[in-house]
MDTraj code that builds the backbone (N, CA, C; nanometers):
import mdtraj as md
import numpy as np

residues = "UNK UNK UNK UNK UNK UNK UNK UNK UNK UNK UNK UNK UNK UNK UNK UNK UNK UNK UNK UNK UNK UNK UNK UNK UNK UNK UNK UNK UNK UNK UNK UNK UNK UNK UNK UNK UNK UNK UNK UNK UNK UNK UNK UNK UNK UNK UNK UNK UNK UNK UNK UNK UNK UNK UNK UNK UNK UNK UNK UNK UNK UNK UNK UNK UNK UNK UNK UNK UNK UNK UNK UNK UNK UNK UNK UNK UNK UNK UNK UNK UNK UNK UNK UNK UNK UNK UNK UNK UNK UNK UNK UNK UNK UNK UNK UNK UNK UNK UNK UNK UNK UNK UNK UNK UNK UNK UNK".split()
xyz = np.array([
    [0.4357, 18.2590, 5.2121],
    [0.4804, 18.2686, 5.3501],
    [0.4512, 18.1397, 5.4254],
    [0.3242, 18.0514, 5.3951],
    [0.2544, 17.9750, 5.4515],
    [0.4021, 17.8430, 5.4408],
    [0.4882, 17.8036, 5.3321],
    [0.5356, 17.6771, 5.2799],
    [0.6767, 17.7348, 5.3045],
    [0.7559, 17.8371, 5.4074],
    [0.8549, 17.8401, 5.4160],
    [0.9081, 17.7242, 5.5164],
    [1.0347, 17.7175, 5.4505],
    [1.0887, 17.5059, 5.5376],
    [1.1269, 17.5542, 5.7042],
    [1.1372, 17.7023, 5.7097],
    [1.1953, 17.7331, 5.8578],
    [1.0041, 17.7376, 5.9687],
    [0.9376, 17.7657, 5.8743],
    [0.7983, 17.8188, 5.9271],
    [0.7524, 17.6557, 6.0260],
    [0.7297, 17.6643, 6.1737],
    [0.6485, 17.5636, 6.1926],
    [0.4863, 17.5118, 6.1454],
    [0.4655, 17.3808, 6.1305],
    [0.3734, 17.3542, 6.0622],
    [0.2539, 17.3945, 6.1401],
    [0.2272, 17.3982, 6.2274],
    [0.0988, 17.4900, 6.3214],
    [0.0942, 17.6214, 6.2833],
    [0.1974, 17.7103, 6.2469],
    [0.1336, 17.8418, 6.2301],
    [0.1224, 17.8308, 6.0464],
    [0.1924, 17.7617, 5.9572],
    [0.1804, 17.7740, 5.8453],
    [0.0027, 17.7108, 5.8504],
    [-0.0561, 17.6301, 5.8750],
    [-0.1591, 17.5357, 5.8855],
    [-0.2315, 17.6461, 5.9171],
    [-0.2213, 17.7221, 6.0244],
    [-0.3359, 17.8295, 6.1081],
    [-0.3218, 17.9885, 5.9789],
    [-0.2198, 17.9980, 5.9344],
    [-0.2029, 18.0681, 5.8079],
    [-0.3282, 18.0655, 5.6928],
    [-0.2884, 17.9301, 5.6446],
    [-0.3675, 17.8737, 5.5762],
    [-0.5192, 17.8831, 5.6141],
    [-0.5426, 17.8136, 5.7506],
    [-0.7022, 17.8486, 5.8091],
    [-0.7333, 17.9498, 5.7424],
    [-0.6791, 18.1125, 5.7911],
    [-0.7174, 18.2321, 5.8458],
    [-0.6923, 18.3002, 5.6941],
    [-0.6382, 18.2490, 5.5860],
    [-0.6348, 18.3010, 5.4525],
    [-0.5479, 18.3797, 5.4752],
    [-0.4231, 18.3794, 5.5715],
    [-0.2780, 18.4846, 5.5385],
    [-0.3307, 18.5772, 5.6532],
    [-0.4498, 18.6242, 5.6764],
    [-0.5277, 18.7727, 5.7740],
    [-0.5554, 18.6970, 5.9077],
    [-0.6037, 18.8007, 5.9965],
    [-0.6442, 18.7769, 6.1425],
    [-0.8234, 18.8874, 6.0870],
    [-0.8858, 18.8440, 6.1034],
    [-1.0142, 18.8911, 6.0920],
    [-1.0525, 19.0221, 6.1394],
    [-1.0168, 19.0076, 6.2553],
    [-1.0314, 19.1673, 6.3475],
    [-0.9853, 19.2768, 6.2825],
    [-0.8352, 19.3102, 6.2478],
    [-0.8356, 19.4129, 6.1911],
    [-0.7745, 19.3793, 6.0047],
    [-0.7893, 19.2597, 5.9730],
    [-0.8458, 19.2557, 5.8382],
    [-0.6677, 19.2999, 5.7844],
    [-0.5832, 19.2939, 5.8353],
    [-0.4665, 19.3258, 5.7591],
    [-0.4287, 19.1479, 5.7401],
    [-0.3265, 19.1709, 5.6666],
    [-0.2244, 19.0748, 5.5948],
    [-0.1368, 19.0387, 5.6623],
    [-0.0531, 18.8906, 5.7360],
    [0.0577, 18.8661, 5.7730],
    [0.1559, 18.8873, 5.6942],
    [0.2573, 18.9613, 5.7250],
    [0.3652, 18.9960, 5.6030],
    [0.4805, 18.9156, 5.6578],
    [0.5732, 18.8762, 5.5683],
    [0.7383, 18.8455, 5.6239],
    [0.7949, 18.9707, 5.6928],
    [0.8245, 18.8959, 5.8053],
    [0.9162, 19.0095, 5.9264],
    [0.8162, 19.0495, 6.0476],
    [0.6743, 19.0318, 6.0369],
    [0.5929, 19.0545, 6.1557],
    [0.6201, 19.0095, 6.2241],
    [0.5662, 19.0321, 6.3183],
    [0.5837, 18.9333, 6.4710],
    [0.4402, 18.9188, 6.5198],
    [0.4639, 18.7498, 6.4882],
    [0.2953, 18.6916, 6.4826],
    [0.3224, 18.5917, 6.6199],
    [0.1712, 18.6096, 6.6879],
    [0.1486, 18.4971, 6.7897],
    [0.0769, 18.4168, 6.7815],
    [0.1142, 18.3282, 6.8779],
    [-0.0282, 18.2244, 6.8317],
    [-0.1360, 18.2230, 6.9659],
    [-0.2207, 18.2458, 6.9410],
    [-0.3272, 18.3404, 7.0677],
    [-0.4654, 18.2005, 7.0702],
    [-0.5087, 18.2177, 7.2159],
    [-0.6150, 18.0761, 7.2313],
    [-0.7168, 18.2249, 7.2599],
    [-0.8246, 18.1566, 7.1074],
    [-0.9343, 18.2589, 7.1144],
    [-1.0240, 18.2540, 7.2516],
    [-1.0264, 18.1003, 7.2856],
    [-1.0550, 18.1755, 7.4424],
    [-1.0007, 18.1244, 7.5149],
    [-0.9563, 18.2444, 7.6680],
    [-0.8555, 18.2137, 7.7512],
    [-0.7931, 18.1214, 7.8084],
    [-0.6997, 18.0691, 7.8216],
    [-0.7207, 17.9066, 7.8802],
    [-0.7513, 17.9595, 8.0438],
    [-0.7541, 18.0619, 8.0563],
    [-0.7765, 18.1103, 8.2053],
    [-0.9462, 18.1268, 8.2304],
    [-1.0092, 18.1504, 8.0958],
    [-1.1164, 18.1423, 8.0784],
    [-1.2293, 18.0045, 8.0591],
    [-1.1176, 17.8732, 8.0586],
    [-1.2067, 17.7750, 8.0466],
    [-1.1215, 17.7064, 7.8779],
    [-1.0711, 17.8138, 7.8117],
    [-1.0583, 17.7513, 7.6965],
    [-0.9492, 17.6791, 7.6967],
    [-0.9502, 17.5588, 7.5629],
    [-0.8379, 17.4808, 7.5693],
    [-0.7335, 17.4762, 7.4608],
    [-0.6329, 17.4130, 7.5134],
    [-0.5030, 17.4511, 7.4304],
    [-0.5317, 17.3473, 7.3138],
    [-0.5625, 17.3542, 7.2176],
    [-0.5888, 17.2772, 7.1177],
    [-0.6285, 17.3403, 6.9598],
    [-0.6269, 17.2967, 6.8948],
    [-0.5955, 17.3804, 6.7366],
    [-0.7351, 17.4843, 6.6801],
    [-0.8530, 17.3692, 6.7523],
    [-0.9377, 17.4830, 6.7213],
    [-1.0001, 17.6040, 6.7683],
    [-0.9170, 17.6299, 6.9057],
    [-0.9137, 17.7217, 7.0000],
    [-0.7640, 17.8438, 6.9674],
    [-0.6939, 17.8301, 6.8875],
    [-0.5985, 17.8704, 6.8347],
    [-0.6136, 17.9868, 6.7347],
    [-0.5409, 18.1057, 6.6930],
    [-0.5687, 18.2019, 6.6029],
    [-0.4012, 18.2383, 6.5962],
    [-0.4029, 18.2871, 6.4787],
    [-0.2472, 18.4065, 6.4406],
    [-0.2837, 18.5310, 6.5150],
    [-0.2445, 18.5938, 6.5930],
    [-0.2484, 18.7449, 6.5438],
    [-0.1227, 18.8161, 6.5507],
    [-0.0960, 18.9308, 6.5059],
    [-0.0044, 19.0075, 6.5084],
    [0.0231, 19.0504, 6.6619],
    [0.1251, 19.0721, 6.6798],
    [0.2227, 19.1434, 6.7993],
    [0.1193, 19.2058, 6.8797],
    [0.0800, 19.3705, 6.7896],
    [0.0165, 19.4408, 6.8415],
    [-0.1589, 19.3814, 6.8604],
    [-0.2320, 19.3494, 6.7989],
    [-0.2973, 19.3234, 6.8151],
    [-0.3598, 19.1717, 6.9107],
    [-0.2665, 19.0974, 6.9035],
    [-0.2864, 19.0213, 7.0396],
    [-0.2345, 19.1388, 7.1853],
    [-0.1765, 19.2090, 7.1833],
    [-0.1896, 19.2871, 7.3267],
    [-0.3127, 19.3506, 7.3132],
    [-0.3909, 19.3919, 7.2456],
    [-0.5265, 19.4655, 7.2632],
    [-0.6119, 19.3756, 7.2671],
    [-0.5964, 19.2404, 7.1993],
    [-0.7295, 19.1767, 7.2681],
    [-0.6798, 19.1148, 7.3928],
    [-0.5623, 19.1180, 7.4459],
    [-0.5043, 19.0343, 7.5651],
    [-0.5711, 19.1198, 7.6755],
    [-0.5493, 19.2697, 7.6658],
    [-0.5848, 19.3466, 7.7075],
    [-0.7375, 19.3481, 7.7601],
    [-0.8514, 19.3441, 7.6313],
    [-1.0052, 19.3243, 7.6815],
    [-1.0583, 19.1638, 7.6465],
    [-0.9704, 19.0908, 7.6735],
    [-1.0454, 18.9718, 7.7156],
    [-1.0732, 18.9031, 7.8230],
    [-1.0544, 18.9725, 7.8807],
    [-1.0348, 18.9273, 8.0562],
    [-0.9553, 18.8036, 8.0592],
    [-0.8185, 18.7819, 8.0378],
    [-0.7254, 18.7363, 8.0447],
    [-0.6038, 18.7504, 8.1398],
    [-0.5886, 18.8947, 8.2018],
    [-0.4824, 18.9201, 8.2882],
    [-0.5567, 18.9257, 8.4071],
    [-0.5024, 18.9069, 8.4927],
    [-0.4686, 18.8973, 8.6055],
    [-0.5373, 19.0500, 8.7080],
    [-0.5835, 19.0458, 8.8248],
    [-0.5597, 19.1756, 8.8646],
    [-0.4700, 19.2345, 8.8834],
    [-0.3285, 19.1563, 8.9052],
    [-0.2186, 19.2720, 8.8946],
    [-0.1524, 19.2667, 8.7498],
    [-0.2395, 19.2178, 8.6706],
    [-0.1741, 19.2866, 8.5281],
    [-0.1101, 19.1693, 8.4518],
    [-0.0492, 19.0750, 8.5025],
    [0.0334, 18.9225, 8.4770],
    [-0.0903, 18.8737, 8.3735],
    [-0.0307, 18.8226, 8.2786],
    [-0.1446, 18.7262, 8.1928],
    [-0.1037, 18.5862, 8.2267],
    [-0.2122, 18.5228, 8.2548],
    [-0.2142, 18.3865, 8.2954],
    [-0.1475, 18.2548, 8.1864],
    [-0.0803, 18.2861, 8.0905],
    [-0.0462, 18.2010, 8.0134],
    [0.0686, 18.2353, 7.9459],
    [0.1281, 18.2213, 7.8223],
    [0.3055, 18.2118, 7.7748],
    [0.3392, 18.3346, 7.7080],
    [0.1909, 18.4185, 7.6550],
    [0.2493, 18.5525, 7.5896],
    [0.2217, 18.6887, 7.6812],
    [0.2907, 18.8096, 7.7093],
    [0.2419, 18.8571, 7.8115],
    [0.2146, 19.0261, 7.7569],
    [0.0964, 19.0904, 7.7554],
    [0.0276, 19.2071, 7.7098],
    [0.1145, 19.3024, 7.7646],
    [0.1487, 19.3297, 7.8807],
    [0.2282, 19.3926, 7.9208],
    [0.3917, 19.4010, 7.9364],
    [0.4658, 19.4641, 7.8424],
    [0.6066, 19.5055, 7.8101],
    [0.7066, 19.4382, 7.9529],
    [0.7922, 19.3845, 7.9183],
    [0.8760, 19.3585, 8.0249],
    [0.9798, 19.4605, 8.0563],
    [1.0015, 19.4914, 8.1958],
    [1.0541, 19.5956, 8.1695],
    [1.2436, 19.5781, 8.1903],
    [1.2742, 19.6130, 8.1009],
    [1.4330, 19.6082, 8.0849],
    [1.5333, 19.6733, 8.1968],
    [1.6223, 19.6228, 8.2469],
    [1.7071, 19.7267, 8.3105],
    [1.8425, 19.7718, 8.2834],
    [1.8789, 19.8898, 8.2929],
    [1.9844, 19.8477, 8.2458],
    [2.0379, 19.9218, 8.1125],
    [1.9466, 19.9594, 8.0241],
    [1.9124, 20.0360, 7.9050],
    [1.9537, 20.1320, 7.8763],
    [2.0520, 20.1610, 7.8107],
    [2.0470, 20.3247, 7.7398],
    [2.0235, 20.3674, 7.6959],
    [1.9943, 20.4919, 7.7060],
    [1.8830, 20.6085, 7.6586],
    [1.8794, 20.6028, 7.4866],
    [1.9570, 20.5457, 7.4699],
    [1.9942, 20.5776, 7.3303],
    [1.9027, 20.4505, 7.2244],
    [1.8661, 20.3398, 7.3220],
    [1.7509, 20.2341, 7.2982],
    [1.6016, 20.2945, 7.2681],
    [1.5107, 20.2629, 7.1735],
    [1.4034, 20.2625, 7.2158],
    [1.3232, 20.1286, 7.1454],
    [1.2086, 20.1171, 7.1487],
    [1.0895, 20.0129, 7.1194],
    [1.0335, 20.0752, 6.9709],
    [1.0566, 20.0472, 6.8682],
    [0.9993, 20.0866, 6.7783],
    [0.9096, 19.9544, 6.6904],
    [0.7730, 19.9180, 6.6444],
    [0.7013, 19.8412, 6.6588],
    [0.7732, 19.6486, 6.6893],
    [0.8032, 19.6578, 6.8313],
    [0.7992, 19.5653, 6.8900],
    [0.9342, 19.4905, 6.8979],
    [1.0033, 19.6250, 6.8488],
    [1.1723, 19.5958, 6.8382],
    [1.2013, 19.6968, 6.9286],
    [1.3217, 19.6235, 6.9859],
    [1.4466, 19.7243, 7.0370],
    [1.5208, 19.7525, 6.9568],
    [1.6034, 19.9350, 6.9340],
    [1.6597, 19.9218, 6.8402],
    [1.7435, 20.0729, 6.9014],
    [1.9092, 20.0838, 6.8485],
    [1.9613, 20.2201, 6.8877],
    [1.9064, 20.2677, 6.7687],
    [1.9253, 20.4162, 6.8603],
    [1.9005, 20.5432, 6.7797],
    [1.9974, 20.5786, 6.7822],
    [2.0414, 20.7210, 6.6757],
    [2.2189, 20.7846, 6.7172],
    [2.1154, 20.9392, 6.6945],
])
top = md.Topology()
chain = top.add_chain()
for i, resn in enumerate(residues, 1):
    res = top.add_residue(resn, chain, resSeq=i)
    for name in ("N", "CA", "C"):
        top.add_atom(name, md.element.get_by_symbol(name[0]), res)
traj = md.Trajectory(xyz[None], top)
């Protein structure tokens, strides 16, 4: 996964770091996830945007630590480019839903 020619070289590199896993919950990056690239500490917190402040995590699991890192905002906004809280769509038919981190019809 790490040496695909489409993969940018920062997350293949941070791949590599992290041995393919995110530590916390110890699973595997697979092809087709939806991986972020998360600053282990906040840049709202002091931390800086730079490689060794940097981690993979998965979709879901960067919203749960986005969630208790004291990263958002009091009204909920996260202070930086990925955001814990769902944007909300308008517009949508019922026939849409969110199934892990996709939109997708149902029939």
């Amino acid at each position: 996964m790490g040496k695909h020619p489409q993969m940018p070289k920062r997350t293949a590199s941070l791949l590599k770091k992290q041995k393919g896993k995110w530590r916390r919950c110890g699973l595997f990056f697979k092809d087709g996830d939806v991986i972020e690239l998360d600053h282990i500490i906040p840049k709202s917190k002091g931390g800086k945007d730079e490689y060794k402040n940097w981690q993979l995590l998965h979709r879901h699991c960067h919203d749960e630590k986005t969630r208790t890192d004291g990263s958002l905002k009091r009204s909920g906004n996260k202070t930086g480019c990925n955001s814990a809280m769902p944007k909300q769509l308008s517009n949508i038919p019922s026939n849409y839903r969110w199934i892990n981190d996709m939109l997708v019809v149902t029939y």
